[in-house]
DSSP file (Angstrom, degrees, kcal/mol; ACC not computed):
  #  RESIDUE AA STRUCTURE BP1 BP2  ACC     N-H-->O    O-->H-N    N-H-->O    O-->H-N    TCO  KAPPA ALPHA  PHI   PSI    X-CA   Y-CA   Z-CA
    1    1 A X              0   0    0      0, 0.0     2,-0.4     0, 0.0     0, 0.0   0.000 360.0 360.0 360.0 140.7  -12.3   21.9   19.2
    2    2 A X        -     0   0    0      1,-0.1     0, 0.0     2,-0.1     0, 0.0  -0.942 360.0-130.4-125.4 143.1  -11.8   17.8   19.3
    3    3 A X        +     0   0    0     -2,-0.4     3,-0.1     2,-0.0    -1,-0.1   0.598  63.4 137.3 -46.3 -36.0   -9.6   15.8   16.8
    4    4 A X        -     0   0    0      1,-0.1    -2,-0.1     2,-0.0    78,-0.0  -0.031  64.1-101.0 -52.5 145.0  -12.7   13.3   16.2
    5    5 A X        -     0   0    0      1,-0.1     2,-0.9    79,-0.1    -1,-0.1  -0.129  28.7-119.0 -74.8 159.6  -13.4   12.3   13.0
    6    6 A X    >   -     0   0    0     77,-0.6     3,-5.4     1,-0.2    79,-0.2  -0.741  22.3-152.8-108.2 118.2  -16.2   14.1   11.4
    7    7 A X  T 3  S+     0   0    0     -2,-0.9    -1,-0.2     1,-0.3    -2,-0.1   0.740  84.2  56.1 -67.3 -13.4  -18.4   11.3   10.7
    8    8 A X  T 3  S+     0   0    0     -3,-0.1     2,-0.5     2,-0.1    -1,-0.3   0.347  80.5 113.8 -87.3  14.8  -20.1   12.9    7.5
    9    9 A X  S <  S-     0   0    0     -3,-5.4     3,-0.1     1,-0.1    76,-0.1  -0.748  74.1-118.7 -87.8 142.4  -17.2   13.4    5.8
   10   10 A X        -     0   0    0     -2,-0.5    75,-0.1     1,-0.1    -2,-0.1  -0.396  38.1-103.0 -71.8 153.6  -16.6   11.7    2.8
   11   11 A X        -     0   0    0      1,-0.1     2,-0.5    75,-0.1    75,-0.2  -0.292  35.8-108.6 -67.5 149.1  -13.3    9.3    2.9
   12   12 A X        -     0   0    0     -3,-0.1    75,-2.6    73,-0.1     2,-0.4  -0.752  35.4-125.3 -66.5 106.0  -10.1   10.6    1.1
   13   13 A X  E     +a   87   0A   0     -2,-0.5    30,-2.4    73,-0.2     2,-0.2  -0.421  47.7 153.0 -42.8 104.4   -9.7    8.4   -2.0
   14   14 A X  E     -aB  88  42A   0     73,-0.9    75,-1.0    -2,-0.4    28,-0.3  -0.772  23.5-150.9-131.0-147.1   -6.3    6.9   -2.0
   15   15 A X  E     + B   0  41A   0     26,-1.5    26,-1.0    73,-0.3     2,-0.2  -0.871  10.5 175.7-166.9 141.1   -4.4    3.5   -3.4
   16   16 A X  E     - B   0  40A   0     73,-0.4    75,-0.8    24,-0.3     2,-0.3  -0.657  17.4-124.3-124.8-164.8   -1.8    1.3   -2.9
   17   17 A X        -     0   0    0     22,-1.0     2,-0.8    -2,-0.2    22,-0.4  -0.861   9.5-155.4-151.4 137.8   -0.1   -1.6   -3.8
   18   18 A X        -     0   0    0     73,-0.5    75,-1.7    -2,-0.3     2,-0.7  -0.599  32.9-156.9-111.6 113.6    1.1   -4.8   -2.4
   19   19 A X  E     -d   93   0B   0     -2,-0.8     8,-1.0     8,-0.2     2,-0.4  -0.733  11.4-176.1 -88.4 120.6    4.4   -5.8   -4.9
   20   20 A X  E     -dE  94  26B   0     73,-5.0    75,-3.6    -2,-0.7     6,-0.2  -0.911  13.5-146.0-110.9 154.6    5.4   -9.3   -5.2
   21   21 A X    >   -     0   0    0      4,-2.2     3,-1.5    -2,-0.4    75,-0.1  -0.484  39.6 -94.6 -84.7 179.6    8.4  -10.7   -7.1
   22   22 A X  T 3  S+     0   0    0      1,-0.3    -1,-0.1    73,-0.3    74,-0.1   0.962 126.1  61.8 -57.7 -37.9    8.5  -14.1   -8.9
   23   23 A X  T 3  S-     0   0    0      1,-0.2    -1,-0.3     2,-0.1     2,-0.1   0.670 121.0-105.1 -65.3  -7.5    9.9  -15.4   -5.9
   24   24 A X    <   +     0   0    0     -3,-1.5    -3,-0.3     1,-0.3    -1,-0.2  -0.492  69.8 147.1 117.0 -35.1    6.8  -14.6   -3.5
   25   25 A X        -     0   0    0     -5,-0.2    -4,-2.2    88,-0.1     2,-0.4   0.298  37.8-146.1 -48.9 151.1    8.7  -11.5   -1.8
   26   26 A X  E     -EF  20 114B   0     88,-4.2    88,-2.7    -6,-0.2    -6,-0.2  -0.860  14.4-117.1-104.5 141.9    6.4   -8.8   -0.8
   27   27 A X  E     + F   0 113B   0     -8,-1.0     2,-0.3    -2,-0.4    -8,-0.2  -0.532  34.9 178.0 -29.8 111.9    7.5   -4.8   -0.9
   28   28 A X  E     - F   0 112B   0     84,-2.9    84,-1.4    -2,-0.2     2,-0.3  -0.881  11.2-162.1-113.6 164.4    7.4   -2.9    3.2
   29   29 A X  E     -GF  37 111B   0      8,-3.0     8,-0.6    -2,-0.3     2,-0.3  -0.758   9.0-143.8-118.4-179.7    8.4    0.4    3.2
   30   30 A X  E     -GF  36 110B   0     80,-1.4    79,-0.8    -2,-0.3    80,-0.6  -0.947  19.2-140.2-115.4 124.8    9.4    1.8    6.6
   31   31 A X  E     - F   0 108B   0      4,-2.9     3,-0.3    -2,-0.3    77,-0.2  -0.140  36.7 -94.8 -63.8 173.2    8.3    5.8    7.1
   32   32 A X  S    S+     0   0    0     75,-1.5    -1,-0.1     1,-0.2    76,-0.1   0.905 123.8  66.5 -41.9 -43.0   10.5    8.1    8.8
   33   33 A X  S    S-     0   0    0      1,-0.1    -1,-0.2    74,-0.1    -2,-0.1   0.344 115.6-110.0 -54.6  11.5    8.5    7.3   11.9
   34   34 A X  S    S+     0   0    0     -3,-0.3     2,-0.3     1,-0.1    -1,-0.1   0.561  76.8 134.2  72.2  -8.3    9.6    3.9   12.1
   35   35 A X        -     0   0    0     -5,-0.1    -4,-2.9    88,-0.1     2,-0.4  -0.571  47.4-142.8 -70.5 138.3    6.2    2.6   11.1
   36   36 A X  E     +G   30   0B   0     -6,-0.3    88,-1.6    -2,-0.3    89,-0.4  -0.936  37.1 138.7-106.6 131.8    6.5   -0.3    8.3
   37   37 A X  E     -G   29   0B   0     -8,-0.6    -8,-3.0    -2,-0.4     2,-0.3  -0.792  49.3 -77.1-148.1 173.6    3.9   -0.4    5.6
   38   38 A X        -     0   0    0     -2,-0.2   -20,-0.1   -10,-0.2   -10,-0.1  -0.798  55.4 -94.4-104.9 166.3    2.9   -0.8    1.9
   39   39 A X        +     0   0    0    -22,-0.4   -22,-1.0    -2,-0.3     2,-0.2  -0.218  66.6 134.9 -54.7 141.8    3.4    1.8   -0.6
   40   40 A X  E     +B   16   0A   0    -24,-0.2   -24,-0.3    -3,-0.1     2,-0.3  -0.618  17.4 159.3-179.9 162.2    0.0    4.0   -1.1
   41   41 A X  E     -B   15   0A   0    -26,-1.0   -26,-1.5    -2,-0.2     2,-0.1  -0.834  42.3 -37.6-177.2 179.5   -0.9    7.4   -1.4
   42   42 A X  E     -B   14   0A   0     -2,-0.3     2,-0.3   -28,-0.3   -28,-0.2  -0.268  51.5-121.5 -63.5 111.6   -3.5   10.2   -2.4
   43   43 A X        -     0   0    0    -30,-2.4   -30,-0.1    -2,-0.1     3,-0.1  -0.677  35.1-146.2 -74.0 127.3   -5.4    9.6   -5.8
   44   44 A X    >   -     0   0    0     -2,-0.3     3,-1.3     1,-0.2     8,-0.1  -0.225  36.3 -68.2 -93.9 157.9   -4.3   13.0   -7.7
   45   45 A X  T 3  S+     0   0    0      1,-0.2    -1,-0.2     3,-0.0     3,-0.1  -0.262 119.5  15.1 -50.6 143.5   -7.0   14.7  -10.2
   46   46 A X  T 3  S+     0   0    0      1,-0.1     2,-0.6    -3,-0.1    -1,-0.2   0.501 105.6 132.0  70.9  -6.9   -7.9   13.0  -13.2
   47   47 A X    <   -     0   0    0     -3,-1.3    -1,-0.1     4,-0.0     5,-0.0  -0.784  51.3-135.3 -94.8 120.5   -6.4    9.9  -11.9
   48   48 A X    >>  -     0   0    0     -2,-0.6     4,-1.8     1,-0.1     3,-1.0  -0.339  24.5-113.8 -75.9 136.7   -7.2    6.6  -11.6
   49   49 A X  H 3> S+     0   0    0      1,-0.2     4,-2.5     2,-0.2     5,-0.1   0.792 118.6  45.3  -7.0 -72.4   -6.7    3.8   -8.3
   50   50 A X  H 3> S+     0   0    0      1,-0.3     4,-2.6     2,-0.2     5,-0.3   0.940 115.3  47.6 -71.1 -29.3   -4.2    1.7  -10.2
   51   51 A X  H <> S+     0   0    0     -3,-1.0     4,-3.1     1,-0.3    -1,-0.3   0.998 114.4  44.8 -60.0 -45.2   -2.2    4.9  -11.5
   52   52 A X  H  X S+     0   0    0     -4,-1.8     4,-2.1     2,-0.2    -1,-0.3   0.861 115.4  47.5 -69.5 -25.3   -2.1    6.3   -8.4
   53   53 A X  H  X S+     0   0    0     -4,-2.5     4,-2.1    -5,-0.2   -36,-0.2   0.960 119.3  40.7 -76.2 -58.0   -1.1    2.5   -6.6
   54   54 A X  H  X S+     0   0    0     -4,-2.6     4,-1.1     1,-0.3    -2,-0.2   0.931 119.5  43.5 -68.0 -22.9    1.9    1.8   -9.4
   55   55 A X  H >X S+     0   0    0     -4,-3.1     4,-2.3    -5,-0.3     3,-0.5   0.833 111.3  54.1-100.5  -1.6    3.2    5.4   -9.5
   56   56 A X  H 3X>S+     0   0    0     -4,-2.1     4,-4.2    -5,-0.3     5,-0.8   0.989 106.9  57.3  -9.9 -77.9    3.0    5.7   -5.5
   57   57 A X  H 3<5S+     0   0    0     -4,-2.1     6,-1.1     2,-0.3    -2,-0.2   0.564 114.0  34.9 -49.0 -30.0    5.1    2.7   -5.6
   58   58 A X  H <<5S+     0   0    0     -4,-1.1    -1,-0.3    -3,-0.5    -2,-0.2   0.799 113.7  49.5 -82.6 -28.9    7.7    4.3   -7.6
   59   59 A X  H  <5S+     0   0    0     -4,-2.3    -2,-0.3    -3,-0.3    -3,-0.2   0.595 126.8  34.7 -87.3 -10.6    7.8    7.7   -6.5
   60   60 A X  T  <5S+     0   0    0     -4,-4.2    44,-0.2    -5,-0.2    45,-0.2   0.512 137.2  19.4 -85.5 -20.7    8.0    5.7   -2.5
   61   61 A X  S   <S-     0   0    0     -5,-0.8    41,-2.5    42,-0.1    -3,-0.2   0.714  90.1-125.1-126.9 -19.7    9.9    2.9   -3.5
   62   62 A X        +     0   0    0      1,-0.2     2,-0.5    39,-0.1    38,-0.3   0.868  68.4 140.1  65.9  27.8   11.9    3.4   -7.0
   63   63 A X        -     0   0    0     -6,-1.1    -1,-0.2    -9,-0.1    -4,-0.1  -0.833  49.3-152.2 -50.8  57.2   10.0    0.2   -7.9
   64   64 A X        -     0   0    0     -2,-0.5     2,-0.3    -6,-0.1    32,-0.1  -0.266  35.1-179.4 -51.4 145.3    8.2   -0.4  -12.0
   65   65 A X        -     0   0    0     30,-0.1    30,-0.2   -46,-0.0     2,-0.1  -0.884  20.2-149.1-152.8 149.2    5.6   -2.5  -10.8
   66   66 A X  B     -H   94   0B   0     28,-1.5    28,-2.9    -2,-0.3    29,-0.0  -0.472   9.6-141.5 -81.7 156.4    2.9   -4.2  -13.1
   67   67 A X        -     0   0    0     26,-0.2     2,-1.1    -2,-0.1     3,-0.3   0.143  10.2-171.6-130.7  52.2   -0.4   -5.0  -12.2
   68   68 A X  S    S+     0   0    0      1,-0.2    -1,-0.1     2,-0.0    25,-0.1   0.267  82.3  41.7  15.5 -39.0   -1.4   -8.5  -13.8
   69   69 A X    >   +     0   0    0     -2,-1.1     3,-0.6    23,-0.6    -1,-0.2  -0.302  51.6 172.1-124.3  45.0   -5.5   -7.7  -12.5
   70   70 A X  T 3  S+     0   0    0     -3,-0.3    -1,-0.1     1,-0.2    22,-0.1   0.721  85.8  53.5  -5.0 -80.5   -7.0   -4.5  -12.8
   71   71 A X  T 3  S+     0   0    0      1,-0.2     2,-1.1    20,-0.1    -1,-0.2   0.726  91.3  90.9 -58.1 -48.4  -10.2   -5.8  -11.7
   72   72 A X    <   +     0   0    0     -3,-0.6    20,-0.7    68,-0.1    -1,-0.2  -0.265  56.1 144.5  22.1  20.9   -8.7   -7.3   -8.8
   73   73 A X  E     -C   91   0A   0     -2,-1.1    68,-3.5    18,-0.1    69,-1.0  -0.363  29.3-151.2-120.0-160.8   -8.7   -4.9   -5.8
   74   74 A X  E     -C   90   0A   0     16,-1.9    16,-0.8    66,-0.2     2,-0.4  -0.809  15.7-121.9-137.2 173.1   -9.1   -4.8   -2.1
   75   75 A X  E     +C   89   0A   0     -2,-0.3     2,-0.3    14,-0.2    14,-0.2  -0.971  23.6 165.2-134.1 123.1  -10.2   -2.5    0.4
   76   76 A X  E     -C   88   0A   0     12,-1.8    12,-0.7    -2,-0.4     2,-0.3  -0.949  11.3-173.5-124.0 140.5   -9.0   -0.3    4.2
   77   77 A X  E     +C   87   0A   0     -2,-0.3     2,-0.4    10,-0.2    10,-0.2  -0.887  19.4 140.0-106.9 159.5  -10.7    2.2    5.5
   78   78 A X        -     0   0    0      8,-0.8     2,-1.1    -2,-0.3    -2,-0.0  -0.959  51.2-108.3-168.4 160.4   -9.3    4.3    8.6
   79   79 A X        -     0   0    0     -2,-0.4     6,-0.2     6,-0.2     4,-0.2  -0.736  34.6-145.9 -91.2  89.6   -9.0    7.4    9.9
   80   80 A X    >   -     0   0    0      4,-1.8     3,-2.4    -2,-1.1    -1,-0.0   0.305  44.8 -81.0 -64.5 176.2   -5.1    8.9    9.8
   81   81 A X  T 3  S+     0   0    0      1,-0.3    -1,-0.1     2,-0.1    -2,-0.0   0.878 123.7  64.9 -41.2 -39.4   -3.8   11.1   12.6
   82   82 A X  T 3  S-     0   0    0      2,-0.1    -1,-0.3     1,-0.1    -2,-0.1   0.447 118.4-105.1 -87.7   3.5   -5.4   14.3   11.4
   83   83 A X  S <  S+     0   0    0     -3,-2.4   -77,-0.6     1,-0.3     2,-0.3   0.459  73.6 147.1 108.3   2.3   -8.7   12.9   12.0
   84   84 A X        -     0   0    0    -79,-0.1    -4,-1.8     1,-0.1    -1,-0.3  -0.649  50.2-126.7 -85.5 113.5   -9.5   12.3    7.7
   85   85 A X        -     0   0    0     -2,-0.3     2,-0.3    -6,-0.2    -6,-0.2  -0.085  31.4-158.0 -34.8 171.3  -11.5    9.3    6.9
   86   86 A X        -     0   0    0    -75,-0.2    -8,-0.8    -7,-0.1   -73,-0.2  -0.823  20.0-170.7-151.6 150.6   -9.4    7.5    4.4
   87   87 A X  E     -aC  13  77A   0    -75,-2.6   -73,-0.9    -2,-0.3     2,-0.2  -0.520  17.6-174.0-141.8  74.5  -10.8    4.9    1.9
   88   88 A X  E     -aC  14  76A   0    -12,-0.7   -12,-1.8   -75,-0.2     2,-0.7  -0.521  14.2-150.6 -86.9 135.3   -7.3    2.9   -0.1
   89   89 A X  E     - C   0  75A   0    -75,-1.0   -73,-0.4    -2,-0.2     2,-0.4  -0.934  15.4-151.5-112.0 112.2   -7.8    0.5   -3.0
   90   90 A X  E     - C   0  74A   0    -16,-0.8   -16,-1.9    -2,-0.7     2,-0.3  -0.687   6.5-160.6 -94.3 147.2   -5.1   -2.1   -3.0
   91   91 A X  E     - C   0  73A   0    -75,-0.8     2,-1.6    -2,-0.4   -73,-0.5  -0.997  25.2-119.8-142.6 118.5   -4.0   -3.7   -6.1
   92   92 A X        -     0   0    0    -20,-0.7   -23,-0.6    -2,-0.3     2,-0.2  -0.385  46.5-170.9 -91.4 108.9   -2.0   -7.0   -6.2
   93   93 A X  E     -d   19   0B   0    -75,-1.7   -73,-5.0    -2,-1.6     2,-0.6  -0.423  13.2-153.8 -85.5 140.5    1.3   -5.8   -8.0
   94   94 A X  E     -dH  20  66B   0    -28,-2.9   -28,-1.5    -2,-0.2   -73,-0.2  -0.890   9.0-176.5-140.8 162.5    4.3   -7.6   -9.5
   95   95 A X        -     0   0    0    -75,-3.6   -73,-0.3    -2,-0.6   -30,-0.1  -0.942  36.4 -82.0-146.9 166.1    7.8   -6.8  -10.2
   96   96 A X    >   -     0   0    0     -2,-0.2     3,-1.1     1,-0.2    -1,-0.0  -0.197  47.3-107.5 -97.1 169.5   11.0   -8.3  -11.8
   97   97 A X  T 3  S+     0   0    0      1,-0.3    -1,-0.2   -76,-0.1   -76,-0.1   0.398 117.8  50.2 -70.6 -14.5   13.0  -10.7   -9.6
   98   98 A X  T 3  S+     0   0    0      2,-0.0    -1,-0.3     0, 0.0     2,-0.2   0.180  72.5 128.2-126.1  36.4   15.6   -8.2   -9.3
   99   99 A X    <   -     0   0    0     -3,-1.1     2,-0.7   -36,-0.1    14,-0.1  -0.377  36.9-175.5 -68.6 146.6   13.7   -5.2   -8.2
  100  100 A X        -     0   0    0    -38,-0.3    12,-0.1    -2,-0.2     2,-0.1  -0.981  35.1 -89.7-147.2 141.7   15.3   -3.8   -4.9
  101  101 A X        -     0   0    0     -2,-0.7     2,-0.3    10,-0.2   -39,-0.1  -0.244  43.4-165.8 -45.7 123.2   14.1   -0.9   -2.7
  102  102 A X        -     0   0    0    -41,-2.5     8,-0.1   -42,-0.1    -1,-0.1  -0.791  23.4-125.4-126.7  92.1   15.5    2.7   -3.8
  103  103 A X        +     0   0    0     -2,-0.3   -42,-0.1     1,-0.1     6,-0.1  -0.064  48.2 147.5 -36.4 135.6   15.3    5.5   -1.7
  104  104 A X        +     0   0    0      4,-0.5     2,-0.3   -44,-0.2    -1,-0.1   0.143  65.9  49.4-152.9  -7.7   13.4    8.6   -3.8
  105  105 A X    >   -     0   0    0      3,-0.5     3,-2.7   -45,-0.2    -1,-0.2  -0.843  66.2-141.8-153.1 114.3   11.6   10.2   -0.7
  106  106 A X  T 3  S+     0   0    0     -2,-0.3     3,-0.2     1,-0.3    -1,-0.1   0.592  99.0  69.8  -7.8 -50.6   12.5   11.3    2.5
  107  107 A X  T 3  S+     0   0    0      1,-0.2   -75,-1.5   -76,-0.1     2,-0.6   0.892 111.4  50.1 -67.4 -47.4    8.9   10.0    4.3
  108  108 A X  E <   +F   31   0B   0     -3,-2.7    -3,-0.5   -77,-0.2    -4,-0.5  -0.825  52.2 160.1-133.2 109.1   10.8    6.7    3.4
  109  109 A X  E     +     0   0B   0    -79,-0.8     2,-0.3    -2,-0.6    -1,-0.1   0.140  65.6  21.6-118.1  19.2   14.0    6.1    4.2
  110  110 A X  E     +F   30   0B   0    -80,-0.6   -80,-1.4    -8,-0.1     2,-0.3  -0.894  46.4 150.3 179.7 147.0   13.9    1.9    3.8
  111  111 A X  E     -F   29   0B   0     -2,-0.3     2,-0.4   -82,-0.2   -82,-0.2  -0.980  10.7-176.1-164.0-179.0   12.4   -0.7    2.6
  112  112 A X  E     -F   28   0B   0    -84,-1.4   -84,-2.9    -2,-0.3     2,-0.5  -0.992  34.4-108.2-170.1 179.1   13.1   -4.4    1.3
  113  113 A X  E     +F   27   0B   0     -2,-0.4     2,-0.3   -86,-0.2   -86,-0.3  -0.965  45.0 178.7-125.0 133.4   11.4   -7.0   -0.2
  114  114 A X  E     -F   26   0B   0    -88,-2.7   -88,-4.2    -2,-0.5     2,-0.1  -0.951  41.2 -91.1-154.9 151.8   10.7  -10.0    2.3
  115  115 A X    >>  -     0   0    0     -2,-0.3     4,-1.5   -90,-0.2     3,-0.7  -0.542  52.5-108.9 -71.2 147.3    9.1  -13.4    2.4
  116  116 A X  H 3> S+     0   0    0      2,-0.3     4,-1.6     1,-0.2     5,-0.2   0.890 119.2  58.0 -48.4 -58.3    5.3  -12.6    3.6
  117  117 A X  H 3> S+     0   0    0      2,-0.2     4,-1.6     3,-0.2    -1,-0.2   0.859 109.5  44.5 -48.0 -26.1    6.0  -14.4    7.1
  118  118 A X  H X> S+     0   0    0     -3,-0.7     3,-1.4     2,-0.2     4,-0.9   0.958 118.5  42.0 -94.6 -79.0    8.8  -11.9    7.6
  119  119 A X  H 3X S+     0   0    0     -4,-1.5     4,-0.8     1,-0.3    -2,-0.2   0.419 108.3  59.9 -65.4  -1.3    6.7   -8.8    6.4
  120  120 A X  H 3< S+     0   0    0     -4,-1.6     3,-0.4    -2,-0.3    -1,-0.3   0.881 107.7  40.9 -99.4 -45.4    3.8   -9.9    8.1
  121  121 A X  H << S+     0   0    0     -4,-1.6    -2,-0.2    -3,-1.4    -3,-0.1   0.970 118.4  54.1 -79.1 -34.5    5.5   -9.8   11.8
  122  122 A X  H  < S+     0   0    0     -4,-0.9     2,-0.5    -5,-0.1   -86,-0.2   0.603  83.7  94.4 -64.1 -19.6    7.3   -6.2   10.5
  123  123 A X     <  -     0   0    0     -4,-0.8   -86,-0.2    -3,-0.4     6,-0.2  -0.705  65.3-156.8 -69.0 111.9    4.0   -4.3    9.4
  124  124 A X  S    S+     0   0    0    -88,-1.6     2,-0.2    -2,-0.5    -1,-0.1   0.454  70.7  61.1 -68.9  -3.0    3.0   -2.2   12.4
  125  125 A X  S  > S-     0   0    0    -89,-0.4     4,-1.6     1,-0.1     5,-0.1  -0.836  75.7-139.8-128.3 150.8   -0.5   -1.7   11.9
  126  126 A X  H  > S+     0   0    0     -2,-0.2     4,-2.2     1,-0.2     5,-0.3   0.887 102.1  60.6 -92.9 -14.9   -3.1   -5.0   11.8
  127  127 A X  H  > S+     0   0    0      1,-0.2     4,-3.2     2,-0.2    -1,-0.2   0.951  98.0  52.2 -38.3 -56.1   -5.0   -3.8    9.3
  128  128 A X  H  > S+     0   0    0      2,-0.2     4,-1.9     1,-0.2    -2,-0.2   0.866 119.6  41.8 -63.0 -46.3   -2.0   -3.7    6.8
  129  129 A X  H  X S+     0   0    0     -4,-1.6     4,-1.5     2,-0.2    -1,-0.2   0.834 113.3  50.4 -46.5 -39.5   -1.4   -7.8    8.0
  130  130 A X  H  X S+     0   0    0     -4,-2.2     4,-2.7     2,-0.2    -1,-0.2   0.918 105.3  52.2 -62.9 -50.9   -4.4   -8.4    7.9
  131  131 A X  H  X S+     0   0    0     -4,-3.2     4,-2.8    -5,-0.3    -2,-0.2   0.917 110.7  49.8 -37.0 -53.5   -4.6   -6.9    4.3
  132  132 A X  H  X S+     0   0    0     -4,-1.9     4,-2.1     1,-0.2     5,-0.2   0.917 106.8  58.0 -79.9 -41.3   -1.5   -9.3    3.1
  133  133 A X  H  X S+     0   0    0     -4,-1.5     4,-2.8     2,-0.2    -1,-0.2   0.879 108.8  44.5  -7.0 -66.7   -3.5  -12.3    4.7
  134  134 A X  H >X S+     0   0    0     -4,-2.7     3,-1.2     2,-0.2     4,-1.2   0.991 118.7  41.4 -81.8 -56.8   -6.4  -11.4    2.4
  135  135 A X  H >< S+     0   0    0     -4,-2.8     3,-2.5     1,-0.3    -2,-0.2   0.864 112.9  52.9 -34.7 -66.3   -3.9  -10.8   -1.1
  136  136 A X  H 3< S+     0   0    0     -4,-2.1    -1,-0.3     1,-0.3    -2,-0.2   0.779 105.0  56.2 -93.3 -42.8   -1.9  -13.8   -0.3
  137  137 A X  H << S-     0   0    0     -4,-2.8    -1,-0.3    -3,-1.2    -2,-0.2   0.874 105.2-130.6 -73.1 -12.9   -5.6  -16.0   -0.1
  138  138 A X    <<  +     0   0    0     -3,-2.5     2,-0.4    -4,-1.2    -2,-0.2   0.897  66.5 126.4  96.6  22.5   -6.4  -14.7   -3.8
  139  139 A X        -     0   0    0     -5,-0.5    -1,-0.2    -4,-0.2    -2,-0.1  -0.984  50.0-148.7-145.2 107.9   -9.9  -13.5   -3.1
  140  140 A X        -     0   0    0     -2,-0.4     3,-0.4     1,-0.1   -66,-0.2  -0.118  24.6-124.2 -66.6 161.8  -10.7   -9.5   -4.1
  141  141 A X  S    S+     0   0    0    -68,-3.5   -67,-0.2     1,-0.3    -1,-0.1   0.674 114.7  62.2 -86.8 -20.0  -13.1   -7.9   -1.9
  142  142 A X              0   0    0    -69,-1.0    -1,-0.3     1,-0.2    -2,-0.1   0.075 360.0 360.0 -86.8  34.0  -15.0   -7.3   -5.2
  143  143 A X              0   0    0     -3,-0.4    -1,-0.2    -4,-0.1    -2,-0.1   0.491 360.0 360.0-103.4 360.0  -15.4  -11.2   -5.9
């Protein structure tokens, strides 16, 4: 038995969201692992992408965030550790000027809000930079 993904499965729906305050800072989270990332997670039944991006983002981050553009979204695909296609719809989020990271979940035991240059060398994976690259130019993948 091999780990390789099985390429005829369909991806696992999930969503996240990339929070900024007025001030441009962006939302990382860091997992237990040490990995730094944005909030996102598993689209539940009956739910829709953007529910599933802001209440990720509260239940990881203890965050309200708004989402100014519905229509708005972006796109990763990947394959996580257990070998599950993955397919996340990002949504460019905002929150008040004095939102601050609150631990609410184990998996994530820190997080901060940081000017983009500063979250961009702290995101471990290049997708996820690459990902803030593409929010920060303004241009949905659906445009």
């Amino acid at each position: 038995m091999t780990n390789a993904p099985d390429e005829s499965a369909a991806p696992t729906a999930g969503a996240g969201g990339l929070v900024f305050r007025p001030d441009g800072t962006v939302l990382v989270l860091r997992r237990d692992s040490g990995e730094w990332a944005f909030p996102k997670g598993h689209v539940d039944p009956g739910e829709g992408p953007l529910d599933t991006a802001l209440r990720e983002i509260a239940e990881e981050a203890g965050v309200h965030a708004t989402c100014p553009d519905p229509t708005a979204t972006w796109v990763t695909t990947y394959v996580n550790a257990a070998g599950v296609p993955r397919r996340i719809t990002w949504f460019r989020c905002t929150a008040a000027q004095d939102a601050r990271f609150t631990p609410r979940e184990a998996l994530f035991p820190d997080g901060a809000f940081l000017p983009p240059d500063v979250a961009r060398e702290r995101l471990t994976f290049a997708p996820d930079r690459a990902l803030l690259d593409r929010v920060l130019a303004g241009v949905p993948d659906d445009a």
